[in-house]
Structures are given as structure tokens and as C-alpha cells.
C-alpha positions as CSV (number, residue, x, y, z in Angstrom):
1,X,7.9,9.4,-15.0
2,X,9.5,5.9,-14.0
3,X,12.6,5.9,-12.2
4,X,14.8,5.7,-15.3
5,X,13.3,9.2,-16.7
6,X,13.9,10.4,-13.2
7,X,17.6,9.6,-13.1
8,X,18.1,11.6,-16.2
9,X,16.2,14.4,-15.4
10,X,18.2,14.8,-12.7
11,X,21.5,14.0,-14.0
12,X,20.7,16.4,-16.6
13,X,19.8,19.3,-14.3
14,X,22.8,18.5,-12.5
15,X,25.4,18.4,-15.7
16,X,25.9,15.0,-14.8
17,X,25.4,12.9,-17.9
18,X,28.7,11.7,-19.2
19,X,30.8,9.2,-17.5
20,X,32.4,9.0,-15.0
21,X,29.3,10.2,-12.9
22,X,29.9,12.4,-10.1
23,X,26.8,10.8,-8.2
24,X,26.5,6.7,-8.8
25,X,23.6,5.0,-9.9
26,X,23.2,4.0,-6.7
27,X,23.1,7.0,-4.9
28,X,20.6,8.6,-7.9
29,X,18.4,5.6,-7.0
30,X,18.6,6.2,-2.9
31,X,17.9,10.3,-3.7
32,X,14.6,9.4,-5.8
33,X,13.3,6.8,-2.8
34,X,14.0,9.3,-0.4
35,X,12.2,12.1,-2.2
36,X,9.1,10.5,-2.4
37,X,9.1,9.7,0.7
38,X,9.8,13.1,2.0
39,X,6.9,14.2,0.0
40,X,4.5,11.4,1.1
41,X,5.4,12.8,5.0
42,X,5.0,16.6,4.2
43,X,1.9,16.4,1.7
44,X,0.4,13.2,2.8
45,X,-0.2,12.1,-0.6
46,X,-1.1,8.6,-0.1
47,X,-4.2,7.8,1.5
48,X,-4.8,4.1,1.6
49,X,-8.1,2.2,2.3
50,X,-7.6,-0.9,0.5
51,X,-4.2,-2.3,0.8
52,X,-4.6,-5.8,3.2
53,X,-1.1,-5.5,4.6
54,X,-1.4,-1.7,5.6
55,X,-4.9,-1.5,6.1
56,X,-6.5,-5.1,7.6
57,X,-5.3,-6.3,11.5
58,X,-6.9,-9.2,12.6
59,X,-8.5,-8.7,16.2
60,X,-7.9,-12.4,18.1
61,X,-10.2,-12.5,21.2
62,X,-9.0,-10.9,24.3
63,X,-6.0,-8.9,22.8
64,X,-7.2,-5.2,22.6
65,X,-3.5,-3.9,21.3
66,X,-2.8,-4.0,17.5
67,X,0.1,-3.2,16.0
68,X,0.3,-0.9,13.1
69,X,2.5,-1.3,9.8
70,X,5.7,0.9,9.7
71,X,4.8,2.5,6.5
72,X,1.8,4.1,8.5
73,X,2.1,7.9,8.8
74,X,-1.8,8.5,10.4
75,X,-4.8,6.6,10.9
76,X,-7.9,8.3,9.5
77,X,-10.9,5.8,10.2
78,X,-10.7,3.0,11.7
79,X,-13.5,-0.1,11.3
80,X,-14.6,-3.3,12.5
81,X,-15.8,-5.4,10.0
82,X,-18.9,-7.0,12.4
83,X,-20.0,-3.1,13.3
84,X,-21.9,-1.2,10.9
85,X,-20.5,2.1,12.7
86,X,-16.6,3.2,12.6
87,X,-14.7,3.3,16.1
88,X,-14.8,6.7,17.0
89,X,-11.2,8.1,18.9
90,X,-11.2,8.0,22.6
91,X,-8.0,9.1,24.6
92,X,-5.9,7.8,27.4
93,X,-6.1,10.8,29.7
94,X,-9.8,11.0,29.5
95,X,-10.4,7.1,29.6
96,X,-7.9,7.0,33.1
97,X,-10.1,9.9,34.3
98,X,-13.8,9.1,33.5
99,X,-13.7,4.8,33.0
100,X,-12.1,3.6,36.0
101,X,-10.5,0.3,35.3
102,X,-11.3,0.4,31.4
103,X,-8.1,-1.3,30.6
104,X,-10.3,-4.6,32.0
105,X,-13.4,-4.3,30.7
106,X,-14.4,-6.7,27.8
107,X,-17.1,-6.9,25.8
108,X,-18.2,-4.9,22.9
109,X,-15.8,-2.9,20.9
110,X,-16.7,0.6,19.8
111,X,-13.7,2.8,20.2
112,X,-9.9,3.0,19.6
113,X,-7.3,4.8,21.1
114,X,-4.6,6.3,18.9
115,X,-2.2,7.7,22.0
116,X,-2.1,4.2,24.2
117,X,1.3,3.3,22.8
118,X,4.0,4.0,19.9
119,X,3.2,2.5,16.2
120,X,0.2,1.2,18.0
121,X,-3.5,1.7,18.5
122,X,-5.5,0.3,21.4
123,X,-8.7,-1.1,21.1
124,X,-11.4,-0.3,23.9
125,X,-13.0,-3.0,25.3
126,X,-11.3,-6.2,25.3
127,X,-13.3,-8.2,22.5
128,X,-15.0,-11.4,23.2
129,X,-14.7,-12.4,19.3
130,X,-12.0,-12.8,16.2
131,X,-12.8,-9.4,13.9
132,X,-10.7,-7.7,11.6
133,X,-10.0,-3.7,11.5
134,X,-10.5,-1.6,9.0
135,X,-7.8,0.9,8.6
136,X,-7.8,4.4,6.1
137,X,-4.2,5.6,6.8
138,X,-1.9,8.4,5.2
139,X,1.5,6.2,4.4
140,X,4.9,6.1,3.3
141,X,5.2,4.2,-0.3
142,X,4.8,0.2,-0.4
143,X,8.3,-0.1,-1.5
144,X,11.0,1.3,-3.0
145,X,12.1,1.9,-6.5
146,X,15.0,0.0,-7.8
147,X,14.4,-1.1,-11.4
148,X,15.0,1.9,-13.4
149,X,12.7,0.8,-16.5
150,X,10.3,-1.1,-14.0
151,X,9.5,1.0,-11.2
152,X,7.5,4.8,-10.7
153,X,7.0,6.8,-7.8
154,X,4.0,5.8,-6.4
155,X,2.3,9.2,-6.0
156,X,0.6,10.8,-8.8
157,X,2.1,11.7,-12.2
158,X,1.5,14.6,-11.8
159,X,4.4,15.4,-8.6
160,X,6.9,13.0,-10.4
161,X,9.2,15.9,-11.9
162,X,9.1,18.2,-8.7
163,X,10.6,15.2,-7.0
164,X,13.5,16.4,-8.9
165,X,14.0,19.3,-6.7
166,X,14.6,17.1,-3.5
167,X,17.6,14.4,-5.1
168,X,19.3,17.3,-6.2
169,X,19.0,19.1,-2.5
170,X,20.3,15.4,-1.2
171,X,23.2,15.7,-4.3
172,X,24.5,19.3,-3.7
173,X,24.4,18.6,0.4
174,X,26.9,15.8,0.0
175,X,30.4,16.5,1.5
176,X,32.5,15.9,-1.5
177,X,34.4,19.1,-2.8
178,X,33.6,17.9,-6.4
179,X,29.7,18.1,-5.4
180,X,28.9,20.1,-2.4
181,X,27.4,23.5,-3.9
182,X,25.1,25.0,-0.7
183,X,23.4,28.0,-2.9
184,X,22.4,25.2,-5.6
185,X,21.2,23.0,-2.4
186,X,19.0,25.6,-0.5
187,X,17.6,26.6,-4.3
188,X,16.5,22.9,-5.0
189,X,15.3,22.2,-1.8
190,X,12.7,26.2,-2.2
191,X,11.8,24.6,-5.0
192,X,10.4,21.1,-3.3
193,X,8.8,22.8,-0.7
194,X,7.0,25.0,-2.6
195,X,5.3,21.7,-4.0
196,X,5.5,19.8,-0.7
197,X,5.3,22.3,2.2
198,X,7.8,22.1,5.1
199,X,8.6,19.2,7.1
200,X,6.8,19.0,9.9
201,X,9.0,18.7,13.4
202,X,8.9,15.3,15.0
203,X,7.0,16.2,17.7
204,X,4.3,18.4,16.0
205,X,3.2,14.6,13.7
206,X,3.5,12.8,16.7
207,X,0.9,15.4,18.3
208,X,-1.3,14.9,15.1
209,X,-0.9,11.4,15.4
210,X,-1.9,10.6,19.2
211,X,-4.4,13.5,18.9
212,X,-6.0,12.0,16.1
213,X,-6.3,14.6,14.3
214,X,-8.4,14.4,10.9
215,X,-8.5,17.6,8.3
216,X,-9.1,19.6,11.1
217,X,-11.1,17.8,13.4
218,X,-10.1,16.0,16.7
219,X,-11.8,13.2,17.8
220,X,-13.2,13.3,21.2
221,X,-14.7,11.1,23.9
């Protein structure tokens, strides 16, 4: 589906298709965006090895700390191009406890740690040359959709119509007396998250995140 089929899939589950529009174009537009990305962060649907701005940071010599794109959800592997072997995970507690001073050290790089700082991961040792990492992530979508006949959802085909379910949760929630409908809201949204699972608290991805945490298995020192 492209955004256009979208808008009236929705607008016609929601006996909304004859002017004037209880929901503008606009808001239709904001409601699909948002529904992607909501099912990007409860399924992790887009896993991303390829794309340079998400998935290439240069390494410049003697700065261990790299920043990672906003769109990043979780880092899965992580790669220098000069090293035939991926970084494996290490962790700041342990590093603090068993590598006095590691924060120093320079030299060779052969780890990363995912819990050294927000949106960030930290590279252990210093390096001594320019490099580039090599990222696998779970993300949010490139960008939004905004031209109805131009743009699709990102994810597969195959989840486009459940994303349905989620603008009209976002339509029947807003607090308009013409609109607001809270048994046709909670419906919509049992519907999504039966394709999508439940949103996972804040502080349980955050725990996946720094934990590094990868189908099951957390990396250790």
C-alpha cells in the first residue's frame, strides 16, 4: 500500500470519506507516520546493515566515543572495517572493575561498549588510526511519508494494512466530541497489537539497549 491507499483505507473504516473530513489530511498523514513507527519499535522490523548514514561512523584517531543516528533503536553487530573479527560487547561496570584505567589505554580496538553513554557507543581502546564502524541496527524508518501517491511505509507489504489499526486508535483517542469513541479506540489498538506486540516500557528498551542484548544472548566480557 502507498500512503494514498492508506488514507482511504482508513477513512473508509472510519466512515470518513465525504467532505468535510472529520480528521484532515494532515492529521491522516501524522497517524500513518506514527504507526509505522510504533510498529518498527514493538516488532523491530527494520534491520539495517547497509544504509551509510545509519550504519557507517567514521573512527578519527584518538576519539573512542561515536555517536549514533536518532533513528537507531539497537545495535546488533558492530565492525571495524581494518579487523576481520566484529567488536564483541564489553560493559562499563566490568571494565571499571577488572581494567583499571581503561578509559586511557590506546592502541588496538577490539571491543565496544553499548552502556558508556546515551545514543552513544564507546569504543575500547583509544585507536591509533582513522577506521570506519560497521553498524547492523534495528531502526525507526529513514523518513517520513508525506506524498500520498509517492511514498509507502517502509516495512514490508505485507504489515501495511494492519497499520490501519493504529491511525484509527490515534483518530478515536482525539478529544473532539465529534471523534472521541474509547470502545472503537481500545478495539483498534487489540487489533495492532496483536500484529505488533505491546510496547515495551522505556526503561525495559533501554535495559535491552545498554545490555546489548541480541535474540537472546547478552554479550559479555
Amino acid at each position: 500500500m502507498n500512503l494514498a491507499q492508506m488514507i482511504s483505507a482508513f477513512r473508509s473504516e472510519a466512515d470518513d470519506a465525504t467532505e468535510e473530513y472529520l480528521w484532515s489530511e494532515e492529521e491522516v498523514i501524522e497517524f500513518a507516520n506514527d504507526a509505522e513507527r510504533e510498529a518498527c519499535r514493538r516488532a523491530r522490523l527494520l534491520r539495517d546493515s547497509s544504509t551509510t548514514a545509519i550504519c557507517q561512523i567514521a573512527v578519527t584517531i584518538g576519539n573512542p566515543l561515536l555517536t549514533l543516528d536518532d533513528r537507531v533503536l539497537f545495535v546488533r553487530r558492530a565492525k571495524l572495517t581494518s579487523r576481520t573479527r566484529v567488536l564483541f560487547p564489553r560493559f562499563l561496570a566490568d571494565m571499571d572493575e577488572q581494567v583499571p584505567g581503561w578509559e586511557d589505554q590506546e592502541g588496538t580496538v577490539d571491543s565496544f561498549l553499548p552502556d558508556y553513554e546515551t545514543g552513544k557507543i564507546r569504543l575500547f581502546r583509544k585507536p591509533e588510526a582513522t577506521d570506519t564502524v560497521n553498524l547492523t541496527v534495528i531502526r525507526l524508518p529513514l523518513a517520513d511519508m508525506a506524498d500520498p501517491e509517492e511514498d509507502s511505509p517502509e516495512i514490508s507489504p505485507a504489515y501495511h494494512r494492519s497499520l490501519v489499526y493504529w491511525m484509527l486508535y490515534r483518530a478515536y483517542s482525539k478529544h473532539d466530541s465529534e471523534t472521541r469513541n474509547d470502545k472503537a479506540a481500545m478495539e483498534n489498538l487489540a487489533m495492532f497489537e496483536q500484529e505488533f506486540g505491546k510496547r515495551s516500557p522505556a526503561y525495559d528498551e533501554q535495559w535491552i539497549r545498554e545490555q546489548y542484548i541480541v535474540d537472546g544472548y547478552t554479550g559479555t566480557t
